[in-house]
N, C-alpha and C positions, 0 to 999 in steps of 0.2 A: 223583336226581343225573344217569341216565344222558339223561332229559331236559333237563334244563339244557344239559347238554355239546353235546348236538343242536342245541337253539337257538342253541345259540353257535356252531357251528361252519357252521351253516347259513349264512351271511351272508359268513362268511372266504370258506368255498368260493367262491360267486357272485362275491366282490369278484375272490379270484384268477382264476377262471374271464373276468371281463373284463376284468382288464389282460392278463393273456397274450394272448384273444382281439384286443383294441386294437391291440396291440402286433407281433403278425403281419398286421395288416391296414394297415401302414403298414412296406413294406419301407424298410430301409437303405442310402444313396448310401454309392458310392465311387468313386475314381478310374475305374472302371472304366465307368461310366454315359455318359461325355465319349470316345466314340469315333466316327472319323470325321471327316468333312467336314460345317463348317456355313456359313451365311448370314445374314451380321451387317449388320442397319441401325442404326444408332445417330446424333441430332440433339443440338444443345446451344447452348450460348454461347451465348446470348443472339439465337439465329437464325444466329449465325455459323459454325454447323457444320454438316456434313454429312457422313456417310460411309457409304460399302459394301464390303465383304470376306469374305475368304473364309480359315476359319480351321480349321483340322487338330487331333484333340485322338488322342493315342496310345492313352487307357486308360492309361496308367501316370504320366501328372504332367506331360506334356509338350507343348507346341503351337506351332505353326506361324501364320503365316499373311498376306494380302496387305491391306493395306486402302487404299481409293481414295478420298480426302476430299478437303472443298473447306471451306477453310478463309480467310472473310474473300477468296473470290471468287479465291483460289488454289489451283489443283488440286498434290494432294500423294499418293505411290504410296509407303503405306510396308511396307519388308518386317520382317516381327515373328518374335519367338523369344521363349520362354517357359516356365514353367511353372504349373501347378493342380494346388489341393488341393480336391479335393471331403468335403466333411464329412458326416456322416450322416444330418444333417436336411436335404441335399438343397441346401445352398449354396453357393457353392465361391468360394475367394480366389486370384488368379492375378495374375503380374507377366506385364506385356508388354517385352521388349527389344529398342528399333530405335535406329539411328540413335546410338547412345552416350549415347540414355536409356532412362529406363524410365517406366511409369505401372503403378498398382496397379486390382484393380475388384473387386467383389462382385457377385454373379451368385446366381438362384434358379432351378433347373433343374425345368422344368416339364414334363409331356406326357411321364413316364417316361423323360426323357433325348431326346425329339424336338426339348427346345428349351429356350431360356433367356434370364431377363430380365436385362442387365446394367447396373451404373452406376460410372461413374467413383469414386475414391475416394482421388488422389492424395494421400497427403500433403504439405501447403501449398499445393496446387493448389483453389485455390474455384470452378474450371472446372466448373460443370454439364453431362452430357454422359452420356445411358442410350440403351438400344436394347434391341432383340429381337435373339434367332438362331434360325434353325430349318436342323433335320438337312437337308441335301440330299437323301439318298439314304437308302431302305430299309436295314436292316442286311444286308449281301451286296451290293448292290447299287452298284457302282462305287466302296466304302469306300478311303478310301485307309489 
């Protein structure tokens, strides 16, 4: 019997033993990953977009930020307010507010929070429209 129980138990071990392992080898995002000053390019519309800016995230759910587009061959400066949720598996859903609208996007934060791929995701908007960011600055390092 007390063999039996061995062999049975042998196997649970091992199994627990690699999802805990797994499981620490993939830490968990939070709001707190998104701090700082980043550098956002993002292209779309059908070739008719283009932009660059400069966007501020708090750590705590909150951002800033400037963006310089040219849209359909007209340069546009818009200044944005916001906030983000970053989720655990490292995705994050943020509204942007300028101008007396808003847009929504989904974002995947890569490179341990040094950066992130984002894409529009307006609802009713069929506006195609993603880009990269990357961190400006080292952590310490001119952070706003």
């Amino acid at each position: 019997m007390t063999r039996y129980i061995t062999r049975l138990l042998g196997p649970v071990v091992f199994t627990i033993l690699f999802v805990v392992a797994t499981a620490q080898g993939q830490p968990a995002c939070s709001n707190a990953i998104l701090q700082g000053s980043y550098g956002l390019h993002a292209t779309g519309a059908g070739g008719n977009f283009a932009a660059v800016g400069r966007f501020t995230f708090d750590g705590k759910g909150n951002l800033t930020g400037t963006l310089f587009a040219r849209v359909a061959g007209n340069d546009l400066e818009v200044h944005i307010t916001g906030t983000y949720t970053v989720n655990s598996d490292c995705t994050v859903d943020d509204t942007w507010n300028f101008s007396g609208n808003s847009s929504t996007h989904k974002s995947v934060i890569v490179d341990q929070g040094k950066g992130y791929f984002i894409l529009n995701n307006t609802s009713g908007d069929s506006t195609i429209i993603s880009g990269e960011a990357r961190k400006q600055f080292a952590k310490g390092e001119n952070d706003d």
